[in-house]
C-alpha positions in Angstrom: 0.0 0.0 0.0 2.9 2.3 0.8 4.8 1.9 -3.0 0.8 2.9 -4.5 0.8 5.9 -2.0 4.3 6.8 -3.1 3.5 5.9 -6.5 0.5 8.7 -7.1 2.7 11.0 -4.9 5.3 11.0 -7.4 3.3 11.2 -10.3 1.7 13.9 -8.5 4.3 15.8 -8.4 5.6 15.0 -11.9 2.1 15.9 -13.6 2.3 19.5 -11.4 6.0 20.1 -12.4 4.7 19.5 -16.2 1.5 22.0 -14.9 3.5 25.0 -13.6 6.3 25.1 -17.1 3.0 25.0 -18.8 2.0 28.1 -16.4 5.6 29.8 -17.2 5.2 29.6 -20.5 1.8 31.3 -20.5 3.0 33.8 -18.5 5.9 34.6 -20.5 3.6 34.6 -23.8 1.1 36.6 -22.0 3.5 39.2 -21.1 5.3 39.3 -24.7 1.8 39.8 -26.3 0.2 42.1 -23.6 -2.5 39.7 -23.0 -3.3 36.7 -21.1 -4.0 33.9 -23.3 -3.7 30.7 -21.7 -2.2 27.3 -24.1 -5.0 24.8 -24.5 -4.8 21.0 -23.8 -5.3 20.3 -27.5 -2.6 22.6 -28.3 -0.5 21.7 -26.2 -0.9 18.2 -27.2 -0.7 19.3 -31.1 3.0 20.8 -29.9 4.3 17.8 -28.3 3.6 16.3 -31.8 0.9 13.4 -30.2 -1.8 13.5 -33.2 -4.4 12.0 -31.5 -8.3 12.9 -31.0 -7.4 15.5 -28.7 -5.8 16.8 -31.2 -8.8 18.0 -33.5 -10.5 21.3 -33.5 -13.3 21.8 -31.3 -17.2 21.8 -32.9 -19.0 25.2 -33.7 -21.4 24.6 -31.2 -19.5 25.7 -27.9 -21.9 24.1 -25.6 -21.3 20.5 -24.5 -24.7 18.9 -24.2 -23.9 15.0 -23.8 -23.4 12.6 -26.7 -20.5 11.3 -28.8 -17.2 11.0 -27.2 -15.3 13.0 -29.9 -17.6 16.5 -28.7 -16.1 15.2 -25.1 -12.8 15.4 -25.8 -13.0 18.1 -28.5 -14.4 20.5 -25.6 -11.9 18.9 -22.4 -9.3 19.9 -25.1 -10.3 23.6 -24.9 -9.4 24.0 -21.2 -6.3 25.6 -20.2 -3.5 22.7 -19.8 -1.8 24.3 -17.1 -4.4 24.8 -14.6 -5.6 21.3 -15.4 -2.3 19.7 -15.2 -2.3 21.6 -11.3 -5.4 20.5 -10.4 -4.7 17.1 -11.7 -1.4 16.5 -9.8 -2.5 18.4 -6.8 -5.5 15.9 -6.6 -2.4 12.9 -6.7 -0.9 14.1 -4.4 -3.5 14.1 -2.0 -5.0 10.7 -2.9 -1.5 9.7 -2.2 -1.3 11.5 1.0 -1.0 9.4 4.4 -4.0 9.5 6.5 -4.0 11.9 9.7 -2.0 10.7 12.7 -4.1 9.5 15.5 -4.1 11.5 18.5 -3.1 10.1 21.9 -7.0 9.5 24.2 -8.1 9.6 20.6 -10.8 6.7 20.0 -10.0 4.3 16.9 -11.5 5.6 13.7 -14.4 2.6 12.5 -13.4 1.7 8.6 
């Protein structure tokens, strides 16, 4: 149980490392160009060179109302790849985390 725990810490912190260079460069663009514009996951997976459904350009219709999966992943493509990459390895880490230390008088917590 301890190597899974260490296991989704590590990629944790490797998926927020890959988050915040994603978050410098956006910064550094933003400031070049005078405005913020944050790098998409789909063009941020067209960069890396991965052609894959991601990859695509998203439908006219901006709304996401339910049906096939390419209008999922055409719209999750859209959102900003930094702040998703944080939230993703921030959300590893603490799956990863250790459970909180008993307290001493404490009662044992029922599983």
């Amino acid at each position: 149980m301890r190597f899974l725990a260490w296991c989704l810490r590590t990629l944790g912190v490797l998926v927020l490392a890959a988050g915040a260079v994603l978050a410098v460069g956006d910064v550094a663009r933003s400031l070049a160009s005078s405005n913020v514009r944050l790098l998409s996951i789909s063009e941020t997976v067209a960069l890396t060179g991965l052609n894959g459904a991601a990859a695509e350009q998203p439908t006219a219709d901006p709304v996401f109302t339910g049906g096939d999966r390419g209008r999922l992943v055409a719209e999750l493509g859209r959102q900003p790849a930094s702040i998703v990459l944080g939230l993703v390895g921030i959300a590893f880490i603490a799956a990863g985390s250790a459970p909180r230390a008993r307290r001493p008088g404490e009662p044992p917590r029922k599983v």
